[in-house]
N, C-alpha and C positions, 0 to 999 in steps of 0.2 A: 347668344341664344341659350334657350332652357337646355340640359340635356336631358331630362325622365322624358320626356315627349320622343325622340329619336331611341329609347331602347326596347326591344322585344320581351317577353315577362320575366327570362332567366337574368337578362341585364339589368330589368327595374329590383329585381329583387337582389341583383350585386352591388346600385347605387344605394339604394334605403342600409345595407348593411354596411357598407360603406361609410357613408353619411353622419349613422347613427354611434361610428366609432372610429370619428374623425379624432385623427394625431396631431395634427396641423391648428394648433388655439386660434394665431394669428398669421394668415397666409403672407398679409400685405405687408407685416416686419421681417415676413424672410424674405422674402421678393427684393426689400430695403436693405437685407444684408447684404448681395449680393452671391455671386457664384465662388466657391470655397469650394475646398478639400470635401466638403461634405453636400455640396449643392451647384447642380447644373440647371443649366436653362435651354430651351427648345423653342422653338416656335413653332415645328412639326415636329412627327415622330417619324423617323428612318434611320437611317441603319448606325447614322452617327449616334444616335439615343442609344443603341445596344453597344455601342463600343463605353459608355458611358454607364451600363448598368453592369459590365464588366469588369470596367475598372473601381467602379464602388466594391461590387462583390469582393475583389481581391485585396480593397485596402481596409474603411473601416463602414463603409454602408454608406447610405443616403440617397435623397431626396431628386430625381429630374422631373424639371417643372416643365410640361407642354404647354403652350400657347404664349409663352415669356421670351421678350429677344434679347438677345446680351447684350442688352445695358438693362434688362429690368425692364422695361416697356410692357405692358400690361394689352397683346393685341390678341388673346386669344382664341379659339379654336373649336372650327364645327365637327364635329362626328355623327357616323351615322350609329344605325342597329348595328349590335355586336362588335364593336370597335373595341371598345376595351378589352374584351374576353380573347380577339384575335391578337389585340396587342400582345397582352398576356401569354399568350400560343405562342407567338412569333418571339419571343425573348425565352421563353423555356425553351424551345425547340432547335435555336442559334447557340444558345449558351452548352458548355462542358466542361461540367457537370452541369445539369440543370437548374436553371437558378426562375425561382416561383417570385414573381413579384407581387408587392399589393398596390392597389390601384385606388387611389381617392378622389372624387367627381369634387369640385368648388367650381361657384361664382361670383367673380369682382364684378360689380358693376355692369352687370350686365353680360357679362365676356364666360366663356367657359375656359377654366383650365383644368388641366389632369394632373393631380403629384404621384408620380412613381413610385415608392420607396421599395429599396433594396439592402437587403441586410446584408451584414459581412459573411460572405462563406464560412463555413465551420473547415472544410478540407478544400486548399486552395493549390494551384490558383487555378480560375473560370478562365476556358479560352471561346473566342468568337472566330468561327474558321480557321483553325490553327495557331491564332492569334492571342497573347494573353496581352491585356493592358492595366494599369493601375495607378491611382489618384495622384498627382505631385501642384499641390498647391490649388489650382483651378481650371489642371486642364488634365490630359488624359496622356500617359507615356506608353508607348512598347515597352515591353519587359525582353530581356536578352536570356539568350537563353542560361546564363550564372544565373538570374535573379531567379528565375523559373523553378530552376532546381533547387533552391536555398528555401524559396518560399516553401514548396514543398514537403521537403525534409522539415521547418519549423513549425507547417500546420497539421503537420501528421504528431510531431514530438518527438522527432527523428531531429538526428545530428550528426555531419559530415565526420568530426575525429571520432565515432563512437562507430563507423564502420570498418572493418578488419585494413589493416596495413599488408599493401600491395610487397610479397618478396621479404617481407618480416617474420621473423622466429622470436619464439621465448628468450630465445641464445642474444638477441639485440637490445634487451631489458636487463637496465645497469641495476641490481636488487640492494647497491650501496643507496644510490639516490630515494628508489621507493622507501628503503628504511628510515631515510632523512625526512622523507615526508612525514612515514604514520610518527617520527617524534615530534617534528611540529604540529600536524594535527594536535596529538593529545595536548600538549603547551599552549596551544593557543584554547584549547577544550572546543574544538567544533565541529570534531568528530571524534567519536571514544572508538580506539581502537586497543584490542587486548596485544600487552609485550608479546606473547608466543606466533600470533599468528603470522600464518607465512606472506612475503611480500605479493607475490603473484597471487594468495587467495582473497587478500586484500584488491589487488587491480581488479579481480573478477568478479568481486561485488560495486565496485566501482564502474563496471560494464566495462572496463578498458581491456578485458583480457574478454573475447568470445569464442567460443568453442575452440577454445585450445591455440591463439591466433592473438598477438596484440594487436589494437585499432592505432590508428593512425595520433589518436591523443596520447596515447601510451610511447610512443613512437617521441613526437617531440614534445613530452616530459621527462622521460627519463631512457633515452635511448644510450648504448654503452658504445665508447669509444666516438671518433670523429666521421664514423658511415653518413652520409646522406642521404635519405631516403627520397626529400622533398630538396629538391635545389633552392628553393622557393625559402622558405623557410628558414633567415637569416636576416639583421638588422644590419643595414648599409648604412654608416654614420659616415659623416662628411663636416669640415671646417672650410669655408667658404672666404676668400677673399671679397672676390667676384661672382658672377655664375659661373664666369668660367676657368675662374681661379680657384684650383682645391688647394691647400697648403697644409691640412692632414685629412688621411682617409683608414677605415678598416672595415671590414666584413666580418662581423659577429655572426660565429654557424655552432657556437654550442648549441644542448640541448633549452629550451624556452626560459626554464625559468633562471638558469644562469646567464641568457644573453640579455636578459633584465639589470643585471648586477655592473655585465660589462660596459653596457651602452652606456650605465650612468657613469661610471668611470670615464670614457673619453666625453660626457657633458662635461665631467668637472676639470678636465685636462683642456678642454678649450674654449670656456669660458671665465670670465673675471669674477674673484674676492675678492673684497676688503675686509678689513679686524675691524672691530672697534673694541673702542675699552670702554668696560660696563659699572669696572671696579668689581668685578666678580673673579676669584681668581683664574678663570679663562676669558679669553677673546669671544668676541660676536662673530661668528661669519656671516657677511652678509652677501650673494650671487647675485650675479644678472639678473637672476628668473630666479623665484623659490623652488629648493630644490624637489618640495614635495608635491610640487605643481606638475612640476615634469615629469618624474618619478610615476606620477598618477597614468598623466600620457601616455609614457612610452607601454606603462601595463596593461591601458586598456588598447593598443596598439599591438600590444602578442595574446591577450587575449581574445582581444574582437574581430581580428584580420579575417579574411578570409584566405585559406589557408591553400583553394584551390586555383588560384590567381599566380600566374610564374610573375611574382614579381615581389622582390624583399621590401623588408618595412624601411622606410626612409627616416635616420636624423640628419637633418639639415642644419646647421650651425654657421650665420654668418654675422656681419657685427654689429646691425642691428634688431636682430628677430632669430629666431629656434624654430623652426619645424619639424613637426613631429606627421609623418602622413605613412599611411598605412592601404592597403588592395583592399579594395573591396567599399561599398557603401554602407549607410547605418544597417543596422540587421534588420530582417524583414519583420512588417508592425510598429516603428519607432521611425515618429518624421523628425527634419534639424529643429522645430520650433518646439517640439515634446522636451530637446533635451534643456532646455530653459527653463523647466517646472518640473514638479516632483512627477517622476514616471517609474514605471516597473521595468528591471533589470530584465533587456530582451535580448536573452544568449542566444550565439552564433554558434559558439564550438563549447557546448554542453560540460561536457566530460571536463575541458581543459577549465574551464567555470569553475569546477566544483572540486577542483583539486587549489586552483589559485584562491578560492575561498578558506577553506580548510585552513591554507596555510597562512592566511591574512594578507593574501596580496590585494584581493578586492571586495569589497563590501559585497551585499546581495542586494540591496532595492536602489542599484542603480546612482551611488552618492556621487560617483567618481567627477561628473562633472561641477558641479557643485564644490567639491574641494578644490579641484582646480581656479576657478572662477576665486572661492573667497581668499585662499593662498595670494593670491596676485591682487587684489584690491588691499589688504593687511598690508603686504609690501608695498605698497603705492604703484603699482603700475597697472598699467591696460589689463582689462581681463581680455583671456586668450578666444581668438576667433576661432570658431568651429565649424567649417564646411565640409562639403561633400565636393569636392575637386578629381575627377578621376579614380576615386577611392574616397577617404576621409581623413581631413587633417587638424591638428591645430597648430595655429602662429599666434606664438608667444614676441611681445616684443617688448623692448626695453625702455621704451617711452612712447607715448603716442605721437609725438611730434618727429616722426619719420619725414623724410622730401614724399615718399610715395602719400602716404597719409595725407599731406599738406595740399600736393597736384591735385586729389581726390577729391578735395577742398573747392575748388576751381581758380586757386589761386593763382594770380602769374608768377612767373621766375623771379622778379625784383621782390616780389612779396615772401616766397619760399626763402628765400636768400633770407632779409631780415630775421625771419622765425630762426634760420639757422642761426642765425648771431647772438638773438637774444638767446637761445637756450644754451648756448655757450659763453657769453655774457651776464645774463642776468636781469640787463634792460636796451632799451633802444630811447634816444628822444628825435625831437624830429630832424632836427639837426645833422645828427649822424646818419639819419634816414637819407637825408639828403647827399650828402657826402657818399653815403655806401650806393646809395641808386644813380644819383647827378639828376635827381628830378628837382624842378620848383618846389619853393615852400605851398604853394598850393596843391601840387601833384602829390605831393607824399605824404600832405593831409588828407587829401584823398584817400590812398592806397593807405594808411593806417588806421581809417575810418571803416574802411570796407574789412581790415582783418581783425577792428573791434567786433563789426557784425559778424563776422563768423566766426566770432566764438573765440581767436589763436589769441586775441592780445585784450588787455586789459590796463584801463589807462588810471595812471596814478597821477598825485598831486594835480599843483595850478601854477599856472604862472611859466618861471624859472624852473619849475621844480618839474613839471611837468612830464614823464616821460611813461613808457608801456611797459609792460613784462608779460612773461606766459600765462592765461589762465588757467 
C-alpha cells in the first residue's frame, strides 16, 4: 500500500523530505546483499529493531530495513498516521545517549518498506535499558562489561595506561631506561628530544607522569627493580610436547619492552635452525617460522593486550605450530576481516603506542599484520591464522599439511595417514597405497581420487610411472 495516503500533514511533509533525499540509489541490490555488519532486516518494528539500532550506533552505523524477513523476502509493511515520527520517539527515548534516527519511506512493488539509517555514535557506547550491544558479523552481541569500558575510554580519546598507577611513586621510575629511550628516540629521529632535558619532564609531556603520579604506562615501561604492580602483566612462554606435556617453561615479568627481547630468546631456544651455505662468508639461518614474523607477534601482543585482564600473554611452542595469544579482543573499532586490508592503527594502550613507535618497535598505520602475513609466504609456509579466541591469537605453523588440518579436510584416517607419508616421503603410488591401507586397487583409487579433489595430492606421470605428491 501507498504510505503518503496514511500520514497527517507533519508526516507528509517528513515523507516528501525524505523522498526527495533518498540515500538508498538501489533498494532491491541491498536487499540482494543480504544482512551484514552493516545491514539488518525486520519485518516489524519492536523492540528487537532498537537492540539493532543500538548495536549499529556503537559499531559503525547502518541501515534496518522494516518489511524484509531474513532471507530477504520482500513482504512489507502497513503503517498508519504518525508511525514513523513515533518510531522515531521511541528509539530516542530507549536509547543512552539519545541516538536520532533518519527515517526513509520506499516502495517495491507495490509493498511499503522503511530504511532506518543510524549513524555511528560520536561518544559511545548507546545502551538499551541498561543494556549495550554491538555489530559482530550479522547479528547483535551483549557487550561485557571490559568492552563497555574500553569502548568508552577509546570514543572519548581516553586510555587505560594513561590513567595514574594505583600505589606508584616517582621513586618506582627506573630514569636509566627512560634515558635509553629519549636516545633511541632521537636515533631512530621520531621524536627530537633535547640531551639536557630531564627524564621525568620528558614522561610528563608524554602524559605518563600526571600531576605529579606515574600512570600505569609508565609503570610497565620503565618501572625500577622486580616490584609488580600488575600480576597480570608478564609473558608465559611454554614448549609443549603435548598439551599436556610441558618440557620447558618460564614466566617473563620484566619491565614490557625487555620482556620482548626475552620471549624471543626462549623462541629461538626451542625451536629448529638450519645453516646453509650461500658461499657468502656467513651461513644462512633459516627457522621454523621467520623470525620477524614472530617478533611482530609477540609486539603487537605487549602492546595491544589489554592490560586489565588478570591473565598473562601466552607463547605456546609445540612441534608443529607457535602461538602467540594475548587477554583481551581486537581493540574497539577494528573487526578480524579489517585486519586483511589496509586499516588505521586502532590503539588500545595509547601512551605504551607512542613510546614503542618512537623507539621502532611498531609502525603507525597499522603494517604489523601485513609483515607477518608476507614474512611467512617469502619463507614458504602458511600465513599465520588470526583469531579472536578468548582474547586474540595467532598460529603460526610449519606447514599446512598438519593431521588437524587434514581432519578439517573431511578426510578419513587412511587418507590422513597417506598425506602423512607423502610429506615425509615425497610421493605415494597406488601400490603402496594399497599396501599402507590393505584396500583394493579399486578402493584406493577411490580414496586418492577424492584427495586429488581436495586439493592434498597431485597426480604425476602415466602408466608405470604413475604416482601423487603434495600440492
Amino acid at each position: 500500500m501507498s504510505m503518503e495516503g496514511d500520514y497527517g500533514e507533519g508526516d507528509e511533509l517528513l515523507v516528501m523530505n525524505l523522498k526527495s533525499n533518498n540515500h538508498i540509489d538501489n533498494l532491491q541490490e541491498l536487499i540482494a546483499s543480504g544482512e551484514s555488519i552493516s545491514l539488518e532486516f525486520k519485518e516489524k518494528f519492536d523492540d528487537r529493531t532498537i537492540e539493532s539500532v543500538v548495536a549499529f550506533a556503537n559499531t559503525k552505523g547502518g541501515i534496518i530495513l522494516i518489511g524484509i524477513s531474513d532471507r530477504g523476502e520482500i513482504k512489507g509493511i502497513q503503517i498508519g498516521k504518525e508511525t514513523a515520527q513515533k518510531w522515531a520517539n521511541q528509539i530516542s527515548q530507549s536509547t543512552e545517549p539519545r541516538v536520532i534516527p533518519e527515517i526513509e519511506l520506499h516502495e517495491i512493488d507495490n509493498k511499503s518498506v522503511v530504511a532506518i539509517r543510524i549513524k555511528e555514535y560520536p561518544i559511545k557506547p548507546v545502551s538499551l535499558k541498561g543494556r549495550c550491544y554491538r555489530r559482530v558479523g550479522n547479528s547483535n552481541r551483549i557487550m561485557p562489561a571490559q568492552e563497555i569500558a574500553e569502548m568508552h575510554f577509546h570514543s572519548t580519546g581516553m586510555s587505560w595506561d594513561k590513567l595514574p598507577a594505583r600505589d606508584a611513586t616517582l621513586e618506582d621510575i627506573d630514569l636509566e631506561k627512560v634515558k635509553r629511550y629519549i636516545k633511541k628516540a632521537n636515533e631512530a629521529g621520531r621524536r627530537k628530544i633535547e640531551d639536557d632535558e630531564e627524564p621525568l619532564k620528558v614522561l610528563e609531556k608524554l602524559e605518563l607522569i600526571k600531576d605529579g603520579k606515574p600512570t600505569w604506562g609508565a609503570i610497565l615501561l620503565f618501572r625500577k627493580g622486580h616490584k609488580r604492580f600488575l600480576s597480570q602483566a608478564a609473558i608465559h612462554c611454554g614448549r609443549f610436547k603435548e598439551e599436556t606435556l610441558v618440557i620447558d617453561d618460564r614466566m617473563i615479568e620484566d619491565s614490557i619492552i625487555e620482556q620482548i627481547d626475552e620471549a624471543m630468546d626462549f623462541i629461538r631456544k626451542n625451536i629448529n635452525v638450519k645453516f646453509i651455505m650461500t658461499g657468502r662468508p656467513e651461513r644462512e639461518q633459516v627457522w621454523d617460522y621467520p623470525m620477524e614474523a614472530l617478533r611482530e607477534a609477540v609486539i603487537n601482543a605487549v602492546c595491544h593486550r589489554d592490560y586489565t585482564i588478570l591473565s598473562n600473554i601466552d607463547v605456546r611452542i609445540y612441534d608443529d605450530k607457535l602461538i602467540v595469544w594475548s587477554p583481551g579482543g581486537l581493540p574497539s573499532g577494528i573487526t578480524l576481516d579489517e585486519l586483511y586490508s589496509p586499516h588505521s592503527s586502532k590503539l588500545r594502550n595509547k601512551g605504551i603506542a607512542e613510546v614503542f613507535y618512537d623507539v621502532e618497535l611498531i609502525e603507525q598505520w597499522g603494517s604489523g599484520i601485513e609483515k607477518m602475513r608476507k614474512a611467512c609466504r617469502i619463507a614458504g609456509l602458511p600465513e599465520p591464522v588470526f583469531e579472536e579466541y578468548q582474547g586474540f591469537r595467532v598460529i603460526f605453523r610449519k606447514d599446512i599439511y598438519s593431521m588437524e588440518y587434514l581432519r578439517g579436510l573431511g578426510l578419513n584416517e587412511r587418507q590422513v595417514k597417506a598425506a602423512m607419508y607423502v610429506k615425509e616421503k615425497g610421493k605415494i603410488t597406488n601400490k603402496e597405497y594399497r599396501g599402507l591401507t590393505e584396500l583394493s586397487d579399486e578402493g584406493a583409487r577411490i580414496d586418492l581420487n577424492q584427495l586429488v579433489e581436495a586439493g592434498v595430492f597431485q597426480a604425476k606421470g602415466r602408466g608405470r610411472s604413475a604416482h601423487y605428491v603434495l600440492r
